[in-house]
N, C-alpha and C positions, 0 to 999 in steps of 0.2 A: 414234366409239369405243363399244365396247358396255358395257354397265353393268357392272361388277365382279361377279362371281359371290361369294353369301357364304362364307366360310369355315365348314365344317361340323367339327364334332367325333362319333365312333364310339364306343360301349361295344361293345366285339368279345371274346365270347369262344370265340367259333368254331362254336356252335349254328346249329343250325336258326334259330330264332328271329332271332338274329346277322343271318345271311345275310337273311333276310328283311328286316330293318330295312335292310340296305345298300342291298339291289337299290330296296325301295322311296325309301329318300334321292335313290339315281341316278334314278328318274322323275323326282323333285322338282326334282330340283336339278342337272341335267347341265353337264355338266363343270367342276364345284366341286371346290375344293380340299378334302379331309377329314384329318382325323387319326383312323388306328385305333388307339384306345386300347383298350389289354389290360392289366388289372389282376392283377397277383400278388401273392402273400403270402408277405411272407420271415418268417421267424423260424417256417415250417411246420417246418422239419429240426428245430428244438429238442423240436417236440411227437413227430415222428418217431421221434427219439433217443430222449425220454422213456421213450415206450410200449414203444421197444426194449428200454430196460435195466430193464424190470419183471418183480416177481414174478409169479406166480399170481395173487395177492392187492391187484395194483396197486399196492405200492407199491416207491417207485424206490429201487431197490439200489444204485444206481452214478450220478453226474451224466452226465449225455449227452455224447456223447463230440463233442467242437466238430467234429471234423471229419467227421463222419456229418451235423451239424447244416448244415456249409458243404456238403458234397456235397448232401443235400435240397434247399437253397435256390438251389443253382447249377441242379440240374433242373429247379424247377421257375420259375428266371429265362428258363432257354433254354426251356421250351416255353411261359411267356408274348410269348418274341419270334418263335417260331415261328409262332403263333399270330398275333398283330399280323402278319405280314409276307403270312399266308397272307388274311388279311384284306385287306391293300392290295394282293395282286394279285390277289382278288376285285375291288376298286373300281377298281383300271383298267381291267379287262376290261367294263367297267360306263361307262368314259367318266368318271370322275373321277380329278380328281389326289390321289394318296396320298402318306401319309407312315405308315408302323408305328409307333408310340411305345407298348410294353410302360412299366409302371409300377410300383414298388411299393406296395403299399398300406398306408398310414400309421395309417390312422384306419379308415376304413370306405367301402367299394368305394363307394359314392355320393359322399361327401365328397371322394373320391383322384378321378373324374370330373368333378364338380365342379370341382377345383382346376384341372383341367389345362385345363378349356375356358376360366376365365379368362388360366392363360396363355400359350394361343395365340389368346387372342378370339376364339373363335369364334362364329358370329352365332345357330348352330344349334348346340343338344346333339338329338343323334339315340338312341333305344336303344329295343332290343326290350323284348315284353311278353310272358309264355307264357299272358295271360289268365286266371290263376286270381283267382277271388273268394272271397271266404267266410272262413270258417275256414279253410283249404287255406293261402292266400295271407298270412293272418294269422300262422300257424304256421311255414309258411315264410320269410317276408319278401320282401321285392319291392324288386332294386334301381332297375327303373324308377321306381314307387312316392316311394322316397327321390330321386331322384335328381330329379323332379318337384316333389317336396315344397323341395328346399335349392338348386334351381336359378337365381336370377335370370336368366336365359338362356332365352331361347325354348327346349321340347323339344317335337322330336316323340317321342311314344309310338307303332311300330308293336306294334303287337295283334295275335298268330295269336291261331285260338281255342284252348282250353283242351282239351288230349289228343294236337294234332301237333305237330309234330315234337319237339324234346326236351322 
């Protein structure tokens, strides 16, 4: 009987970078089960809404209107799963077993990764790097970075370098 292949977990947000990390997990680790995780943020429609019902002057004339607030967040749920699905049929075509699991984000896109590779134990947290350092990367924030830093979980960091692709 062959040894179990470990169970891999995906931060997918459909990048360059994204896809990079995939194809290189599939060298690693061919025909492993993975989970593409796609992290979204609900409660974006309320900032949406917000911005929609302002003055000139920034300030809000009107409360947001909940159902602007629930249409934003339904968009941007379906193209979190779009996105996951576009992913795992990237990883089959690759010779792994997927599953798409879109997520919301509770806390902070590192933390919401985090959780989820606990609960599917996964043996591997996978996720891209766009390679910036410096101040660049300081300013921006990095959620391989985090996601490195609060992981107990083995992670690979693939690395492009810093200018391709996204």
């Amino acid at each position: 009987m062959p040894p179990a292949r470990p169970r891999l977990l995906l931060g997918y947000d459909g990048s360059d970078v994204a896809r990079a990390a995939l194809r290189r997990a599939a060298e690693l680790f061919p025909g492993s089960p993975i989970v593409i995780v796609t992290v979204w943020e609900p409660g974006l429609g309320a900032v949406v809404a917000s911005s929609a019902g302002a003055d000139a002057a920034g300030t809000l004339a009107l409360p947001p209107d909940p159902r602007l607030v629930e249409q934003v967040d339904r968009v941007e749920e379906d193209h979190a799963t779009a996105v996951a699905a576009e992913g795992a049929r990237l990883a089959r075509s690759l010779g792994l077993d997927a599953e798409p699991h879109p997520v919301p984000d509770e806390a902070h896109v590192a933390d919401t990764i985090v959780g989820v590779a606990g609960e599917c134990d996964a043996a591997v947290v996978v996720v891209g790097s766009h390679g910036k350092s410096g101040l660049r990367a300081r300013l921006l924030g990095s959620t391989s970075r985090d996601v490195l830093a609060r992981c107990p979980r083995p992670v690979l960091v693939v690395r492009t370098p810093a200018g391709s692709g996204d």
